[in-house]
C-alpha angles and dihedrals in degrees: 000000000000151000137267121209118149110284114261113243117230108288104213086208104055091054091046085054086053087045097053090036094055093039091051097050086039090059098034089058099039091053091047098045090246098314119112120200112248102267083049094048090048095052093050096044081055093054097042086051097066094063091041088253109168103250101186089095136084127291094251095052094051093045094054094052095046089049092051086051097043100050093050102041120116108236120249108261133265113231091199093045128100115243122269112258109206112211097268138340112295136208098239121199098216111196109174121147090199100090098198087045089044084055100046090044094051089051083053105060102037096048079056089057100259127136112234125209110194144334106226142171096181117077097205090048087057094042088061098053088045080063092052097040141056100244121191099187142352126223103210127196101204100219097052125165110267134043098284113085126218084244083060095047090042077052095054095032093053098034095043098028119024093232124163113228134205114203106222103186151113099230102091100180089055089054102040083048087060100022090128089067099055120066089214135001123219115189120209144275089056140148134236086263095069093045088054094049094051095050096043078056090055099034087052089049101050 
């Protein structure tokens, strides 16, 4: 379903660009009241167009959703890089209503050494064995089968459990909405390189 080029290991200067974006748009926002002047809307609109953000909004709006976006999304990967090593092997929640995508996900991880509990493309499904293992962290696709969305489940998961999450979509604005529930965002399409990078951040963080 993807590919599976080497995982990228972390780039110092990709996350100092996100810093000094965020900490420009932050400040140019802060000093106006919300408001950029045109050459700064423009710019901004630019950048939020890449992910489909809906940019007929103000300034303020869109800027909140790209930085959420920005500061969570796993980092291309670099064909040349090692892979990312987490701390040690987790127990990883996968809900994913795609079946091909669920199964090369769950390849993914436990040739990587994790244990995988699911998948699942049911939330509620998934929300029941959280209750019967010790998960260490979920990754969530946002749109699943059934009435219960990925954004519920990252709700119960994180609330109940403290369980880190990792958002896994293609609906960006979904994600970007409820970015400060997720620990790391990963947009599709993606490769197992991505997946791997987000969950050596987490693993490194837990």
């Amino acid at each position: 379903m993807f590919d599976r080029p080497p995982a990228s290991k972390p780039d110092p200067a990709a996350a100092d660009s996100v810093e000094r974006l965020c900490r420009l748009y932050d400040s140019r926002l802060s000093e106006t009241g919300g408001t950029l002047s045109p050459d700064d809307a423009r710019e901004l609109n630019a950048m939020a167009a890449i992910y489909d953000l809906d940019t007929d909004r103000a300034p303020a709006e869109v800027w909140k959703d790209l930085r959420a976006v920005v500061i969570r999304q796993a980092p291309a990967a670099d064909p040349d890089a090692v892979p990312p090593v987490s701390a040690s092997p987790l127990t990883l929640l996968v809900v994913e209503d795609d079946a091909d995508a669920a199964a090369s996900l769950t390849e993914i991880l436990t040739e990587a050494g994790h244990s995988v509990v699911g998948p699942f493309h049911d939330a509620a499904a998934a929300e029941a064995a959280a209750a019967l293992h010790a998960i260490d962290a979920a990754l969530l696709d946002i749109n699943l089968s059934g009435a219960m969305t990925g954004v519920e489940l990252a709700r119960v998961l994180t609330t109940r459990w403290d369980v880190g999450v990792i958002f896994i979509s293609g609906d960006v604005a979904a994600a970007a909405r409820h970015a400060d529930m997720a620990e790391a965002l990963v947009l599709k399409p993606y490769n197992g390189a991505q997946i791997l990078e987000a969950v050596a951040r987490l693993g490194r963080a837990a």
